[in-house]
N, C-alpha and C positions, 0 to 999 in steps of 0.2 A: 471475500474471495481473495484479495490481497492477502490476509492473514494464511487463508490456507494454501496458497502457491508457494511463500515463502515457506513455510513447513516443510512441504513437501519436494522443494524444487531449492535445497541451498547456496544461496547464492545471488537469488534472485533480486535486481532491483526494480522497484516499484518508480513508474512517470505519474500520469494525471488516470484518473479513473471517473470521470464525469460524468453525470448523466445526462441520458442522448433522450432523444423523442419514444425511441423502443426499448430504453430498459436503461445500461450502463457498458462503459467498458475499461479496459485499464488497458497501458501499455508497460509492457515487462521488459526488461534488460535481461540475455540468460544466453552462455556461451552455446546451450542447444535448440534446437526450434521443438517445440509442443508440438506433440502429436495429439490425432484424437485418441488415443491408449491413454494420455494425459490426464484427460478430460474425465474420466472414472475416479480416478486417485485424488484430482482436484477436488472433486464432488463428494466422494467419501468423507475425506476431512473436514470442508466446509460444512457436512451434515454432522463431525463432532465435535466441531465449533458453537455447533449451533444448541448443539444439547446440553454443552458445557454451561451456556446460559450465562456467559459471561457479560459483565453490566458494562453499559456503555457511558463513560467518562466524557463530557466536551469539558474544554479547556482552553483559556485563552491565555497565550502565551506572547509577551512582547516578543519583535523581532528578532532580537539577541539570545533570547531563550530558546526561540523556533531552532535557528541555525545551532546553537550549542545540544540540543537535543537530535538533530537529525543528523551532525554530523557525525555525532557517539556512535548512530543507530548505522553507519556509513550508506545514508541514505542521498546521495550525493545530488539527485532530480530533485530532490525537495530542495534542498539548498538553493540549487539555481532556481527553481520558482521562487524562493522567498528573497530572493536578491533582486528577482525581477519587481517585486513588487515594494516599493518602500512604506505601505502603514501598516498595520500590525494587522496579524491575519488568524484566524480562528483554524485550529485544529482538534 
């Protein structure tokens, strides 16, 4: 879902997306507020995301490599989570 918000919505920064008792959510940074008109366009791409079939990579990166990758990506919530946490964290 992340992946396709960013697509569609540039600009957009990604916080935590964790999962809850009923499913997941994420919290978004983004100069406009989502509408539910949104919520089509999000769904759309996430459905060619999904066709795309694209393979999912885990990867463990030391700390130092975490912050040097998410700052590139100016992912700047990731940053401060991984600053909050000091042993090395899987992404």
């Amino acid at each position: 879902m992340a992946h396709a918000v960013q697509d569609v919505f540039k600009g957009v920064k990604v916080s935590i997306g964790p999962s809850i008792a009923d499913g997941f959510y994420y919290d978004f940074e983004y100069k406009e507020t989502f509408t539910v008109d949104d919520f089509s366009k999000i769904e759309k791409r996430m459905k060619e995301i999904i066709a795309a079939d694209y393979p999912f990579i885990r990867e463990e990166l030391s700390r130092q490599k975490a912050l040097e990758l998410f700052n590139v990506r100016g992912e700047a919530y990731k940053v401060e989570l991984i600053m909050i946490y000091p042993r090395m964290l899987t992404w």
